[in-house]
C-alpha positions in Angstrom: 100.1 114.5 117.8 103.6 114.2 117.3 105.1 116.1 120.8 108.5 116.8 119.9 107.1 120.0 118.5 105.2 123.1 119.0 102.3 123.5 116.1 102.0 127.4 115.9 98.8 128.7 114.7 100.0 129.3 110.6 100.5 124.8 110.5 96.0 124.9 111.4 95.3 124.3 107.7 98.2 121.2 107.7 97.9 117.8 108.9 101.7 118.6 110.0 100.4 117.3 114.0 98.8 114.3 112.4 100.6 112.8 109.9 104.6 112.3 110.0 106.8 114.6 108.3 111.2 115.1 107.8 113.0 118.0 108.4 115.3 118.7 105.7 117.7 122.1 105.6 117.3 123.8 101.9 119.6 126.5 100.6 118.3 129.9 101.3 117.8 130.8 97.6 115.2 127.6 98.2 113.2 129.6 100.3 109.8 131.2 99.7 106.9 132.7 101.4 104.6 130.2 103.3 107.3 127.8 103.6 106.6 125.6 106.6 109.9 125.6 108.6 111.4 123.8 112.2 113.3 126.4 114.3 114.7 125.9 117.7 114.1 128.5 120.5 117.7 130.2 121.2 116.0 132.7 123.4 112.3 133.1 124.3 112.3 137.1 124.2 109.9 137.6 127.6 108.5 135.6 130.2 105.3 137.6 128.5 105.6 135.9 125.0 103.5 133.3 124.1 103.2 131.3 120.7 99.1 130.8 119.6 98.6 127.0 118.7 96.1 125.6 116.2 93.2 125.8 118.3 94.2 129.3 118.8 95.0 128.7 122.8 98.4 130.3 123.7 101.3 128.7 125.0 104.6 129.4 127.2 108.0 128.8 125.8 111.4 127.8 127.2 114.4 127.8 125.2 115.1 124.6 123.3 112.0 123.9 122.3 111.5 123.4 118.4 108.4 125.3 116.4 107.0 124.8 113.4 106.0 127.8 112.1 105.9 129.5 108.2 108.3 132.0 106.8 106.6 135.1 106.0 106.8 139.2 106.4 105.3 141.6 109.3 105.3 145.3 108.6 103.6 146.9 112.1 103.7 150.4 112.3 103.2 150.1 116.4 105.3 147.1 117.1 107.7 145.2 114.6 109.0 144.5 111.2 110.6 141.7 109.5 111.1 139.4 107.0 112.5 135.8 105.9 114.4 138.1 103.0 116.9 139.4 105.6 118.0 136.3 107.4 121.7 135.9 107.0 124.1 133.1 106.9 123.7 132.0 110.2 120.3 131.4 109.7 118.9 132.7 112.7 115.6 134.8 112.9 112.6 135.5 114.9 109.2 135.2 115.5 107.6 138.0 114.3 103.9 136.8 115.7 102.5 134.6 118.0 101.2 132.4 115.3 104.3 131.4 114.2 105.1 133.9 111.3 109.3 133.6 110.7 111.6 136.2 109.8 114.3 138.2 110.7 113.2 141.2 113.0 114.2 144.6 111.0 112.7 146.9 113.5 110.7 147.3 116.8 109.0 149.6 119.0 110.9 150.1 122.4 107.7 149.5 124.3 107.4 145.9 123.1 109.5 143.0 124.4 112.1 141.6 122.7 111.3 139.2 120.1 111.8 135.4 120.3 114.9 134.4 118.7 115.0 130.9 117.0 117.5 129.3 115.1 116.4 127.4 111.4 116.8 123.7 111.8 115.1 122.8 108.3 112.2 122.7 106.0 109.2 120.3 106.5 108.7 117.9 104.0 107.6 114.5 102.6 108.9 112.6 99.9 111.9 114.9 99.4 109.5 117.6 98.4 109.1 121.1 100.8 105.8 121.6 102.2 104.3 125.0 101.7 100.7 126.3 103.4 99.6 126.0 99.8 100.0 122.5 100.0 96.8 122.2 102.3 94.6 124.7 100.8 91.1 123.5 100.6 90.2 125.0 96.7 86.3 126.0 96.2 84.7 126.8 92.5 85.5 130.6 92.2 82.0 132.1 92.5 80.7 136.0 92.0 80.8 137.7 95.6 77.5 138.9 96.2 77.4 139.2 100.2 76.2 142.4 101.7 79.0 143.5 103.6 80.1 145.3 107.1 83.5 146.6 106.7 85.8 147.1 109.7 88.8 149.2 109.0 91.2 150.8 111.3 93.4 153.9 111.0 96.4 151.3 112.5 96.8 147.8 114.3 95.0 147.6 117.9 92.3 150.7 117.4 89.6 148.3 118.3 88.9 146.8 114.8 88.1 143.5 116.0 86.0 144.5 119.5 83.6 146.6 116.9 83.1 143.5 114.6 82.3 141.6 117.8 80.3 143.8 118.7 78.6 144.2 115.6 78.5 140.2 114.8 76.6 139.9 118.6 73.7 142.2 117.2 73.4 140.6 113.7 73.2 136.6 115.9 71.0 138.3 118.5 68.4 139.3 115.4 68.7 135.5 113.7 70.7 136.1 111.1 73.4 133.9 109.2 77.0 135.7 109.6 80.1 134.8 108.3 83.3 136.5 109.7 86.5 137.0 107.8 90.2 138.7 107.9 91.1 139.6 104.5 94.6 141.4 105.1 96.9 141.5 108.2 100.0 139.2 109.9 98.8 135.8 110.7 97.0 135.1 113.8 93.5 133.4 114.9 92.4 135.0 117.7 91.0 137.7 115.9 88.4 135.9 113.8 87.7 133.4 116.7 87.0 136.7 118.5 84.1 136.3 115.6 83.3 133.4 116.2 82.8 133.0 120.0 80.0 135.3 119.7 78.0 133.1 117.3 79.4 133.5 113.8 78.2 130.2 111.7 81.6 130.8 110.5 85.2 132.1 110.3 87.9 132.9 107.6 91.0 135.0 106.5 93.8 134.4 104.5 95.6 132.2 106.6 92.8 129.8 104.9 94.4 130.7 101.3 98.2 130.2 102.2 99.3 133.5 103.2 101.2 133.7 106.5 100.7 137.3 105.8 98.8 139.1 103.4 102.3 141.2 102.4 103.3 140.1 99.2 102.8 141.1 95.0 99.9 142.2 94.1 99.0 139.3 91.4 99.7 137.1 93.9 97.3 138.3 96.8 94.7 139.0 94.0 94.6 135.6 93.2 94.6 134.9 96.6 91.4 137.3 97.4 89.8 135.5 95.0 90.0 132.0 96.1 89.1 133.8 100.2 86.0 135.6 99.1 84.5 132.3 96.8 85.0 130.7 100.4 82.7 133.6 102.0 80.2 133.2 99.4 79.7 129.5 99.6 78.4 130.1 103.2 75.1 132.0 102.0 75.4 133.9 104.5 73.0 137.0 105.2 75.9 139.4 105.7 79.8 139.4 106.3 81.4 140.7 109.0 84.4 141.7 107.5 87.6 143.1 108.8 90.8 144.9 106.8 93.5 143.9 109.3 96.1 146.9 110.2 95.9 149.5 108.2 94.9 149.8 104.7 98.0 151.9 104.2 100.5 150.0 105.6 101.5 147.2 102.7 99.1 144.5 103.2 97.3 145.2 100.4 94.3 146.4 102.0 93.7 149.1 99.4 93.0 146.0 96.9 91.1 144.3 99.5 89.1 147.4 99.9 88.3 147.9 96.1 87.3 144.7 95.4 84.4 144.8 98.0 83.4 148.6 97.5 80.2 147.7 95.8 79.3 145.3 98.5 79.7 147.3 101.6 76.3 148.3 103.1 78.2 150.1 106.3 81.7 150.9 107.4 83.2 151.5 110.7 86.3 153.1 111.2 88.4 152.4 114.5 90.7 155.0 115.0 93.5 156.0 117.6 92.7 159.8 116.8 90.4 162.3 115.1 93.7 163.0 112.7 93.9 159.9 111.8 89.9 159.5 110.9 90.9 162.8 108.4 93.7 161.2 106.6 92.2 157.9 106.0 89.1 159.2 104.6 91.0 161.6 102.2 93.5 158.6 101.6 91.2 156.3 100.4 88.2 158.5 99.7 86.0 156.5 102.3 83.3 158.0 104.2 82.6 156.0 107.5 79.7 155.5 108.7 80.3 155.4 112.3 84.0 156.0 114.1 84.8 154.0 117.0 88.0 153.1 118.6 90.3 154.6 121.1 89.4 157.7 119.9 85.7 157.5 120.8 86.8 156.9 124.6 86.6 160.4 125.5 83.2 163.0 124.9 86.5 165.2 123.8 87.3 162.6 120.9 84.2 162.3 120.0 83.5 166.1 119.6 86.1 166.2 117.6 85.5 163.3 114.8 82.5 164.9 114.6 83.6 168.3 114.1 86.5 168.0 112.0 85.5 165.0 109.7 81.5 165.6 110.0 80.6 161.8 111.1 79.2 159.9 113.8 81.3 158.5 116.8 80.7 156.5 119.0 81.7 154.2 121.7 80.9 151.0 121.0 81.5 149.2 123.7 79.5 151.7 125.8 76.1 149.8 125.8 74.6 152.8 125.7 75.4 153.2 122.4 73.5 150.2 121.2 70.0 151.1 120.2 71.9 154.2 118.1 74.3 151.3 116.4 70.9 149.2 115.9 70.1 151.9 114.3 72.8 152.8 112.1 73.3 149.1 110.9 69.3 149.1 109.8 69.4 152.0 108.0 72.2 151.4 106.1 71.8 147.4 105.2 68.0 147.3 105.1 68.4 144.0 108.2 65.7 144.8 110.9 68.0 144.7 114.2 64.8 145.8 116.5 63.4 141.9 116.8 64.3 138.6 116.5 63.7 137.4 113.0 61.9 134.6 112.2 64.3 131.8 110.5 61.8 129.4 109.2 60.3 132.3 107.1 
C-alpha cells in the first residue's frame, strides 16, 4: 500500500492502495460527483474526528496528512450539509464524513465539532484520464428483484435504524437462514452495513458499491443506480434482505424512490423514530404503515404509550431482550420464516 496517503472508506471499491496512481489538479468546471480527489489536512476539526479506512477501522488525523477521498454531497438534518458545488476559488473544503465524502460545509449543528478542513491538491488519475468510483464498479446482468424484504426506515439519521437491522439480521442467522444486508440511500460510510455483517450476514451492500459517494443526486441517475444495487442483492439468493433506507426518506436522498421500487417486496417494516410525532408524519408522508416502531422513542413505557395511542401500532424496544419472542413473533407472521427453531439447511 502506497503510505503517503490516507485511503478513506469511499476508495474500498478502487485498487487506488494497490496499484500506482498521479495526482493531477483539473479546473473546477472538470469536476463531478464521485470524483476521486487528494486533499491535504489544513486543520483536523477535533481531537474526536476520525477518517473510516477501507476496512472500515477508524483512524486519527494530524494536520498535513493527505486523503484520498471522493467529491460528493451530505444533507443531515442533525449534523451537517455540504457540497463539492460550493467550493470556491481557493479550493478548500471539508470532510463532510468519515468515509471520506468532500465538499464544502454549508451548514452544521452547534453540538457537533468542527469539520475537518482540507485543502484540494488534485484529481487521481492514470493515463491523463480522472478516476471516478465508477471506474471500479463491479457490473452484474440486471435481474428482476424478487427478495422478500425487511425494511428499516427511520424518521431521521441516528434513531436506531441500523441497531434494529442488527438485531433483526441476529434472529434471521440464529434460525439458519441466508441474509443479505444492504444500504440503499444515505452519506457514504461502512460501518453501518458491517454492523450487518458482524452478526452473520453472508453478505453486505449499499450504494457505495454502485459509485455513489452519496445517494444525493438526479433522479435518473440514482434510478439507474438502484438498479445495478438491487441485481447485486438478487444474485445472492438470499432467503430475505435486510434492508435499510439511510436518513430519512424525506430528506433528499432519494429514499422515496428507493422505497417504491421495493414496496411490493417488503414482508415487514420497522420504523425507528426520535418521537411519536415524528412516527405520525412519516406514515402520512409516505403512506406507510409500520409494523413495529422502535428507536429512541421506544426507550420510555411513556413513548411507547404514545406510538401506540396516537398512530395505533406496535412499539417496542428492541434492544430490550425482553422484547424478543414478541419480535420473533412479528417477523413470522408477517414473512411466513419460522423464527421459533433452527431450520434445517440441507432440506
Amino acid at each position: 500500500m502506497n503510505q503517503q496517503f490516507i485511503y478513506t472508506s469511499l476508495t474500498r471499491i478502487s485498487d487506488l492502495a494497490e496499484i500506482e496512481f498521479n495526482v493531477e489538479k483539473l479546473d473546477r468546471d472538470q469536476w463531478e460527483t464521485g470524483d476521486y480527489v487528494v486533499s491535504k489536512i489544513l486543520d483536523p476539526g477535533s481531537n474526536t474526528l476520525n477518517l473510516e479506512l477501507t476496512t472500515g477501522r477508524m483512524r486519527g488525523v494530524i494536520g498535513g496528512e493527505s486523503i484520498v477521498g471522493a467529491l460528493g454531497e451530505r444533507f443531515a438534518t442533525l449534523e451537517a450539509t455540504g457540497t463539492w458545488r460550493e467550493v470556491k476559488a481557493d479550493l478548500k473544503m471539508n470532510v463532510l464524513t468519515g468515509a471520506g465524502l468532500m465538499g464544502k460545509l454549508t451548514s452544521k449543528s452547534v453540538f457537533i465539532p468542527n469539520m475537518m478542513e482540507v485543502d484540494y491538491t488534485g484529481h487521481v488519475s492514470r493515463g491523463g484520464n480522472k478516476l471516478t468510483m465508477n471506474d471500479f464498479v463491479e457490473t452484474v446482468d440486471s435481474i428482476a428483484f424478487n427478495t422478500p424484504v425487511i425494511l428499516f426506515v427511520g424518521t431521521s439519521m441516528s434513531a436506531g435504524k441500523t441497531t434494529s437491522a442488527r438485531i433483526v439480521t441476529n434472529l434471521f442467522k440464529a434460525a439458519g437462514y441466508n441474509v443479505v444486508g444492504a444500504k440503499l440511500t444515505g452519506a457514504g460510510r461502512y460501518k453501518d452495513i458491517l454492523a450487518i455483517k458482524d452478526v452473520g450476514a453472508n453478505a453486505v451492500m449499499d450504494f457505495v458499491d454502485v459509485g455513489l459517494p452519496s445517494s444525493i443526486c438526479p433522479a435518473d441517475i440514482y434510478k439507474t443506480k438502484l438498479d445495478q444495487l438491487l441485481s447485486k442483492i438478487e444474485h445472492q439468493n438470499a432467503d430475505v434482505a435486510i434492508i435499510e433506507i439511510g436518513a430519512s426518506p424525506l430528506e433528499p436522498y432519494n429514499g422515496d424512490l428507493a422505497i417504491n421500487e421495493l414496496r411490493e417486496h417488503i414482508k415487514c417494516t420497522i420504523l425507528s423514530a426520535s418521537d411519536p410525532y415524528a412516527v405520525y408524519g412519516l406514515m402520512k408522508a409516505f403512506k406507510i404503515i409500520p409494523d413495529i416502531v422502535t428507536g429512541i422513542t421506544s426507550n420510555t413505557l411513556a413513548g411507547v404509550n404514545m406510538v401506540e395511542k396516537l398512530c395505533n401500532v406496535k412499539a417496542l424496544n428492541l434492544i430490550d431482550s425482553s422484547t424478543t419472542e414478541e419480535l420473533k413473533k412479528v417477523l413470522s407472521a408477517k414473512t411466513g420464516f419460522s423464527l421459533s427453531e433452527k431450520r434445517n439447511v440441507y432440506g
